[in-house]
C-alpha positions in Angstrom: -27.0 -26.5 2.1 -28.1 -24.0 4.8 -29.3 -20.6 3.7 -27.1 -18.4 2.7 -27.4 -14.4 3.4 -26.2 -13.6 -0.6 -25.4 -14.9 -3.8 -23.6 -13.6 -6.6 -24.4 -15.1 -9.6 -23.3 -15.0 -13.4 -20.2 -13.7 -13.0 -16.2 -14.7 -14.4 -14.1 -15.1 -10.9 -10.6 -15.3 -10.4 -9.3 -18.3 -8.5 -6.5 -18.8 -7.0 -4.6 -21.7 -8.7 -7.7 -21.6 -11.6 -7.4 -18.2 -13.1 -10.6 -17.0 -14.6 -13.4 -19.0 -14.1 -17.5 -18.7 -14.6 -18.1 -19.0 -10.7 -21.2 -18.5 -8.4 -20.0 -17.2 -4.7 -22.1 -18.2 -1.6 -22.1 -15.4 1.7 -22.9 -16.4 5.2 -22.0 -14.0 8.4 -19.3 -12.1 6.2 -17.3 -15.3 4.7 -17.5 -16.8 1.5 -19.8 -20.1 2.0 -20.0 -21.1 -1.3 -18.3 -21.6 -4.9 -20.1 -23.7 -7.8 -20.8 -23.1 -11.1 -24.5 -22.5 -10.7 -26.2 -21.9 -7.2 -29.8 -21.1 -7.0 -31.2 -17.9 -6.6 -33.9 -19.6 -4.0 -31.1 -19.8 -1.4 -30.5 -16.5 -0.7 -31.7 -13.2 1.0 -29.8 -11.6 -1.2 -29.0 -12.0 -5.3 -26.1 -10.1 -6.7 -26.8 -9.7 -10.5 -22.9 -10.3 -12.3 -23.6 -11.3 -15.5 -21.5 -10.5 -18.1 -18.3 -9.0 -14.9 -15.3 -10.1 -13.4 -15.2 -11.1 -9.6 -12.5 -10.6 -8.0 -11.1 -10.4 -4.6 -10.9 -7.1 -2.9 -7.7 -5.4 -3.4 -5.2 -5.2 -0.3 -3.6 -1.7 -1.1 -0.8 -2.5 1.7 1.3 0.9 1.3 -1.2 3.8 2.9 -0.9 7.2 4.8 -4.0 7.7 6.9 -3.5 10.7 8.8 0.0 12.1 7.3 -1.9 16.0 6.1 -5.1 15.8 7.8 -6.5 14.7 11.1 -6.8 10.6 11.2 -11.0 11.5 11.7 -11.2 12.9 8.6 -8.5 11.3 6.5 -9.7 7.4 7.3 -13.2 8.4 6.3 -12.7 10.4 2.7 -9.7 8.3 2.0 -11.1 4.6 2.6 -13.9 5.7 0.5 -11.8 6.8 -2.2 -10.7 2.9 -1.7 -13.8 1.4 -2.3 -13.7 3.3 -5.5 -11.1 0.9 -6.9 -12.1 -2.3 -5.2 -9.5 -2.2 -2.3 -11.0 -3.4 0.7 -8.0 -3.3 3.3 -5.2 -0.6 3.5 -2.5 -1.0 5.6 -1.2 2.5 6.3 2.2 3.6 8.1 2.3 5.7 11.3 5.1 7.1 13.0 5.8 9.8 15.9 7.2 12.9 14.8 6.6 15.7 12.1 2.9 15.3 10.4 0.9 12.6 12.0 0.0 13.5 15.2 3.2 16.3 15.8 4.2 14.3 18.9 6.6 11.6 20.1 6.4 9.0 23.0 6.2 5.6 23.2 3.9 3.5 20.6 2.2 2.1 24.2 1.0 5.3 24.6 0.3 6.7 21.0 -0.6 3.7 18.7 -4.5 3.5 21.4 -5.0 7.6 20.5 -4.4 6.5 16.5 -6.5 3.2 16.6 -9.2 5.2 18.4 -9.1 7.9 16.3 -9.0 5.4 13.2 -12.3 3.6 14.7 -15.9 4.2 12.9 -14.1 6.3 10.2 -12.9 3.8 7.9 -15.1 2.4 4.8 -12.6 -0.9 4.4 -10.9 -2.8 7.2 -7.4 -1.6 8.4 -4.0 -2.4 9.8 -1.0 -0.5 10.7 2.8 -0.8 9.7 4.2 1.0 12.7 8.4 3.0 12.5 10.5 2.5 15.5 11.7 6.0 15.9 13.3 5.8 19.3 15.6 2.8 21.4 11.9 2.8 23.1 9.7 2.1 19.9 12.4 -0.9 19.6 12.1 -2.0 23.3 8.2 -2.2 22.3 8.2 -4.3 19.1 7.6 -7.6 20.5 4.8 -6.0 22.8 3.5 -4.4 19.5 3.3 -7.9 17.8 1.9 -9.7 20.8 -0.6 -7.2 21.9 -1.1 -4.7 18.8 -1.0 -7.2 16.1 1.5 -4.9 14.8 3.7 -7.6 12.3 5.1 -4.6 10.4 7.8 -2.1 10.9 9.2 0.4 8.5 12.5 2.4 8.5 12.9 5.5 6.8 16.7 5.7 5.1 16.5 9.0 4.0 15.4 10.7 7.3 19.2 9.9 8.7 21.2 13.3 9.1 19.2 15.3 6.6 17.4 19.0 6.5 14.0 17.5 5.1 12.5 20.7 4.5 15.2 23.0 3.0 14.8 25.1 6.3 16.7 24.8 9.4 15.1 22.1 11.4 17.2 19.1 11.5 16.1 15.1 11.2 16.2 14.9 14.7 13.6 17.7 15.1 11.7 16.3 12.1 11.7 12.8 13.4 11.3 13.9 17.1 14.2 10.8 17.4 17.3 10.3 19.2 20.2 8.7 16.9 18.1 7.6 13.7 21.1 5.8 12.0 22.4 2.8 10.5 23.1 1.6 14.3 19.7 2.5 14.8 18.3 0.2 11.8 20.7 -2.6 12.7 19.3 -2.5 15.9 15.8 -2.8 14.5 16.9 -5.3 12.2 18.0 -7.7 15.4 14.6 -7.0 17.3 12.2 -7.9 14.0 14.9 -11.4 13.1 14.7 -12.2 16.9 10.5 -11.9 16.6 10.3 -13.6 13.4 12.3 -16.9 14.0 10.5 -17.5 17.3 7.2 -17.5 15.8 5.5 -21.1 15.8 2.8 -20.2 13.5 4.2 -19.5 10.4 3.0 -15.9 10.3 5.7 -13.2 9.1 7.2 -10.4 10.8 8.7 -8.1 8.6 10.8 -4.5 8.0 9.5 -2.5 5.5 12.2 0.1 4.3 11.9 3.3 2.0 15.4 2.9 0.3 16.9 6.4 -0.3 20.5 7.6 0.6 20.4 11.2 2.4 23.8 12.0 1.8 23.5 12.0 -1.7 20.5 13.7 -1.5 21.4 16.6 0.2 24.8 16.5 -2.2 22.2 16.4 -5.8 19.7 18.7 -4.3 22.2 21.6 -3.9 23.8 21.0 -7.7 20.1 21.0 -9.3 18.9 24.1 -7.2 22.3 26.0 -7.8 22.5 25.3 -11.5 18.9 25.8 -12.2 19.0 24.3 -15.3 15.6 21.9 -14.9 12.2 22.5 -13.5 9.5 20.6 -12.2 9.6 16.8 -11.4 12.7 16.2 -13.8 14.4 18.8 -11.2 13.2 16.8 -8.5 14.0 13.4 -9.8 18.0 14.8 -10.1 17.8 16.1 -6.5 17.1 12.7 -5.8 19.0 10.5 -8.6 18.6 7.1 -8.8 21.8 6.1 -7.6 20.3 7.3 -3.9 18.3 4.5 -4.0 20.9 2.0 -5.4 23.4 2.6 -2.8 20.7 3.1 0.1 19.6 -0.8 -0.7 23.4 -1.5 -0.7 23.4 -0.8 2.3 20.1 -3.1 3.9 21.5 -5.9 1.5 24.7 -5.6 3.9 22.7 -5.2 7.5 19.5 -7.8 6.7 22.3 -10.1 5.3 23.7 -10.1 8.3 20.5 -10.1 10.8 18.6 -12.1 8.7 15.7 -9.8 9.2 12.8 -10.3 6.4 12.5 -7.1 4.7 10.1 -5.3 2.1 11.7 -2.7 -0.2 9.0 -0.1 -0.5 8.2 1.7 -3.9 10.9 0.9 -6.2 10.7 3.8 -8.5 13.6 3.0 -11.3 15.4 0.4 -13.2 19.0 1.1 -11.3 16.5 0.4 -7.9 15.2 -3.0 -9.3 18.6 -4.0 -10.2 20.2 -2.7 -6.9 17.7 -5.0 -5.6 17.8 -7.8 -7.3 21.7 -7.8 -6.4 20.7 -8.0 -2.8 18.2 -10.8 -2.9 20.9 -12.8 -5.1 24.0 -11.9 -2.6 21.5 -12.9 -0.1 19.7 -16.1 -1.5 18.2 -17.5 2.0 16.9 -13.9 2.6 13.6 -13.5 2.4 13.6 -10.2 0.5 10.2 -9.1 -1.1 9.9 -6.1 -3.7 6.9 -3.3 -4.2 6.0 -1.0 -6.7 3.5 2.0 -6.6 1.0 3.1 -9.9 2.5 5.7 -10.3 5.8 4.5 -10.4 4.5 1.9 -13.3 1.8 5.2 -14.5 3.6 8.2 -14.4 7.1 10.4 -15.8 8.7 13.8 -15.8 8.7 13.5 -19.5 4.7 13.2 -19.7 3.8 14.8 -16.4 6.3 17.9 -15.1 3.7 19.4 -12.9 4.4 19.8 -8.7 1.9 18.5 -7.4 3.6 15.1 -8.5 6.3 15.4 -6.4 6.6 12.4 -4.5 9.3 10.4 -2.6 11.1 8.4 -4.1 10.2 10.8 -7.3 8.5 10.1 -10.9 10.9 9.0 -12.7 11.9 8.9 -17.1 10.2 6.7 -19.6 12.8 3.8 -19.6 12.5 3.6 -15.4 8.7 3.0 -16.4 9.7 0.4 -18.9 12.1 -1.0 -16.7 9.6 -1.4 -13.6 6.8 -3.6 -16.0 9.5 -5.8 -17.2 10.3 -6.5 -13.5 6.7 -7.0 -13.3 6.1 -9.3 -15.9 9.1 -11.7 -14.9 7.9 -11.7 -11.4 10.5 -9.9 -9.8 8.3 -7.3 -8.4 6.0 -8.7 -5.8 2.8 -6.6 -5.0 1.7 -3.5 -6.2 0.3 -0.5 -4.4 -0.8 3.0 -3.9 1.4 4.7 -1.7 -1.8 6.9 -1.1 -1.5 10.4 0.7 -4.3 12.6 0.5 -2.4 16.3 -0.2 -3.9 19.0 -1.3 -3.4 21.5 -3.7 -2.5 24.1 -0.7 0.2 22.1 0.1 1.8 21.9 -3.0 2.1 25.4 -3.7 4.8 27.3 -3.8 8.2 26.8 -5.2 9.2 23.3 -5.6 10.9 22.6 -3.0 8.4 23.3 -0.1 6.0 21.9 -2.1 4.7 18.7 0.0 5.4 15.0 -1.2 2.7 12.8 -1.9 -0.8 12.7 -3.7 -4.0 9.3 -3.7 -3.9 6.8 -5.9 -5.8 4.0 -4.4 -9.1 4.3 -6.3 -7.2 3.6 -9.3 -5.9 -0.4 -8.2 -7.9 -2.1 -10.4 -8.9 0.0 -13.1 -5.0 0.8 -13.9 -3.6 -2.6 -13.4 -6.3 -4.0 -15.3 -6.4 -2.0 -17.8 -2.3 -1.4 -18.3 -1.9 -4.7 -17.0 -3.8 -6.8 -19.7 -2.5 -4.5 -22.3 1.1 -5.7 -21.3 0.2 -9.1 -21.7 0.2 -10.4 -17.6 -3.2 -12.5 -16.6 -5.8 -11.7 -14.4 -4.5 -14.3 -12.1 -1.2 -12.6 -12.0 -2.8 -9.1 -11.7 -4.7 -9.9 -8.7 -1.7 -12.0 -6.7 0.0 -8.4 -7.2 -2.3 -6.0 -5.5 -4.3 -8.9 -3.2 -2.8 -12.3 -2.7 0.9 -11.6 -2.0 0.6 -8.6 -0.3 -1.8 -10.3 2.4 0.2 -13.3 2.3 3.3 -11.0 3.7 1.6 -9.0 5.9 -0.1 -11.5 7.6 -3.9 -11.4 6.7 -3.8 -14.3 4.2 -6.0 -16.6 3.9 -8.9 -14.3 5.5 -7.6 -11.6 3.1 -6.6 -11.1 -0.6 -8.3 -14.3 -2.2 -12.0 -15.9 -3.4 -12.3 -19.2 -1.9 -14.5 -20.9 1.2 -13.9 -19.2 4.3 -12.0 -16.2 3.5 -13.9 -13.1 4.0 -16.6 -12.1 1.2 -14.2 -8.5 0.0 -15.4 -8.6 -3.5 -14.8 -5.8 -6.5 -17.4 -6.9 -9.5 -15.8 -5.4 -12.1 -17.4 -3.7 -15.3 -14.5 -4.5 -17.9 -16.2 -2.9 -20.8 -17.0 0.6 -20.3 -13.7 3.1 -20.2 -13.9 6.4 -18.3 -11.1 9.3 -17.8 -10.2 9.7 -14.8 -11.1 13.3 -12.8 -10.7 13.9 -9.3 -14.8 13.9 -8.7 -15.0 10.1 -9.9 -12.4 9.2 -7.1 -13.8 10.4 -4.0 -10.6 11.4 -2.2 -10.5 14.9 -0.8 -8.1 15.9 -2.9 -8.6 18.4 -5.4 -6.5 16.9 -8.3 -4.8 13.8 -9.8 -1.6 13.4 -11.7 -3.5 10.4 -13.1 -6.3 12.8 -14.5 -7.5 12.0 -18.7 -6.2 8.8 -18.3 -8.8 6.1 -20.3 -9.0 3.3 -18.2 -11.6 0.7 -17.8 -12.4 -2.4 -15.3 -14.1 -0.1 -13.1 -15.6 -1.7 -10.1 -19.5 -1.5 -10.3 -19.8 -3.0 -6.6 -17.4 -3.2 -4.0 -18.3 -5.5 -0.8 -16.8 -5.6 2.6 -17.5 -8.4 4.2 -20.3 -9.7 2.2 -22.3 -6.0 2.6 -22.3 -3.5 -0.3 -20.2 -1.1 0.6 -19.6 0.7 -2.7 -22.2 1.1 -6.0 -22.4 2.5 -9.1 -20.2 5.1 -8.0 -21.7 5.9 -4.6 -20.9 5.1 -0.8 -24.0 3.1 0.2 -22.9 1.8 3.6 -21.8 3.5 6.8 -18.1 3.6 7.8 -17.9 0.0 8.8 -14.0 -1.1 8.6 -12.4 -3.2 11.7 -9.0 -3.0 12.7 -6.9 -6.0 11.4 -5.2 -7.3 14.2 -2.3 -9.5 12.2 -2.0 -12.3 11.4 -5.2 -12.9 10.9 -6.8 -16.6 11.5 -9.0 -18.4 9.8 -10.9 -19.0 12.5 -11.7 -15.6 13.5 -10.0 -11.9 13.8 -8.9 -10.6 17.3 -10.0 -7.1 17.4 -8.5 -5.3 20.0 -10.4 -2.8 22.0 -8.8 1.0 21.1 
């Protein structure tokens, strides 16, 4: 056998198809070379001690916001390294033209060169982009976006149809910086992303990603629960924005994808009446190919335990039985990935009454050590743990097999994992700009002790050792090699 650059030796992996398994891992040129039992210590530059840890891919944390508070510059680089924290070693964020971002519209041809440029020597962890058709252009664009971009991801935002956002006087329209964002509008979408994905040859996956909330009903509950004023906090919130807004808003993609045919992801299921909703669709629609996400905090967090602001999120945090509700989707398999749905938003932003308050707040650094941790306790395996926040979510967004697994010839993104020693969390031990966590004085262990990108240490004992060194993910990835694209 040639001479590898490192080796990591001693350590428990988790296979794909083996679960747990004492495994040696072989790096050459960024790939994983090498998996035995025992490899010698003689054939490499470089020996990673892992005695006594867990291995494990790195985590694909495939719902992100780079950019959505801060400048993209700054965001990418405090945010990615807030990644590495938790062993995630690609994000996939969203981007979309209009309020936040970059405060502009125009078409993605334009645009998505100013955000990949911007995005470029910033991040700590490879990236990709899930990109929202805003405008009849940004549709006219999609098959130029997957051809050229390796854009294989859209989103659609169901809520932003009709509806004062703010509680002030702009409109959607102004918000969105759109023409007529409405159900025509997604069905048109719909059409553009089926057409795409049935005339690929390569088996790769072209998907609509949809944040499932009805804005009629919104704007209907949030004037009841601000009138009456008879809760506070995120229990106010969560009955401005009742459950049933999410059950009939995926009512009505089950209707539109059934008929298109268009492969869709429904984003961040926050409650039970979501998962059944849900569930109802993919079984109306059985030749659908429908898959299903969940955020930590969804599976972390309620307004019973946590009533604070700066928890306000969208969808919101939801009551103890939601949370219950959510695992049990997990455990049966219903739920298909699990990720962050990481904004960096800080405490300025959430002042003020409620109802300015901005939504949003990180999680990422917490992938592993939660889902581990909670994970385990609930009885799921650490194969099972790590198909939900790294196999399937590459495997839909097209960056599997380079992405999301341990095996020969995917890329060496590694988390070695201490699964012994618990800490609480605080907002200095995650690295984010942000000043606070909802997740704070939780005890959580399987902390990664090294995170690697590519086969370099990119992460230590708590420290960023390596200079932003991330690469654009131009989807779907190949085995053979990725095709950066020039910003």
């Amino acid at each position: 056998m040639d001479r590898m650059d490192s080796v990591i030796l001693g350590g428990n992996a988790v296979l794909p198809g083996r679960g747990l398994v004492r495994a040696d891992i072989g790096i050459k040129d960024g790939r994983i070379c090498a998996l035995a039992e025992q490899l010698s210590s003689g054939m490499a530059e470089e020996i990673i001690d892992a005695r006594g840890m867990l291995v494990l891919p790195g985590a694909v944390d495939a719902h992100f916001h780079i950019g959505i508070y801060r400048g993209i510059e700054e965001d990418a680089r405090s945010e990615s390294a807030s990644s590495l924290v938790g062993g995630v070693t690609s994000v996939i964020s969203y981007f979309r033209t209009g309020h936040n971002y970059l405060e502009k519209s125009g078409p993605y041809s334009r645009i998505f060169p100013e955000v990949l440029r911007a995005t470029q020597g910033n991040s700590y962890v490879d990236y990709g982009y899930h990109l929202a058709p805003m405008t009849k252009e940004h549709v006219r664009e999609i098959d130029e976006l997957i051809e050229k971009s390796g854009v294989c991801s859209f989103k659609y935002y169901m809520f932003y149809k009709g509806l004062d956002l703010s509680g002030a006087s702009r409109d959607a329209a102004g918000y969105t910086m759109s023409d007529e964002y409405d159900l025509g509008h997604l069905f048109e979408i719909m059409e553009e992303v089926s057409e795409a994905n049935s005339s690929r040859s390569d088996g790769a996956r072209i998907s609509l990603s949809i944040h499932c909330e009805q804005p009629e009903l919104i704007r209907l509950f949030t004037e009841r629960v601000r009138q009456e004023g008879l809760l506070e906090g995120l229990e106010a919130y969560s009955a401005s924005r009742p459950t049933l807004t999410e059950h009939l808003a995926v009512a009505e993609v089950s209707v539109l994808a059934g008929h298109t045919g268009c492969p869709i992801n429904l984003l961040h299921l926050s409650s039970e009446e979501a998962l059944d909703a849900a569930l109802d669709l993919k079984k109306q629609n059985p030749l659908l190919d429908a898959r299903l996400e969940t955020t930590l905090h969804h599976l972390a967090l309620t307004y019973e335990t946590y009533n604070d602001q700066r928890g306000k999120v969208n969808p919101p945090i939801r009551a103890q039985s939601d949370v219950d509700a959510l695992w049990n989707g997990v455990i049966r398999g219903d739920i298909d990935w699990v990720c962050s749905d990481h904004a960096c938003c800080s405490e300025e932003h959430k002042e003020g009454e409620l109802w300015s308050a901005l939504p949003g707040f990180g999680g990422t650094a917490l992938m592993y050590p939660f889902m581990l941790t909670e994970g385990l306790r609930r009885g799921l395996t650490y194969e099972r743990i790590v198909d939900l926040v790294a196999t399937n979510p590459a495997r839909a967004y097209g960056l599997a097999p380079r992405k999301g697994l341990i095996a020969v010839g995917a890329d060496a993104d590694l988390a070695i994992v201490d699964s012994e020693t618990i800490r609480e969390v605080t907002p200095e031990l995650l690295l984010s700009a942000q000043e606070y966590t909802p997740f704070e004085g939780m005890a959580l262990s399987h902390w990664p002790r090294r995170t690697l990108l590519r086969g370099r240490t990119a992460f230590l004992e708590g420290e960023i050792v390596a200079d932003p060194e991330g690469s654009y993910m131009h989807r779907p990835l190949t085995v053979e090699g990725a095709h950066f694209i020039a910003p």
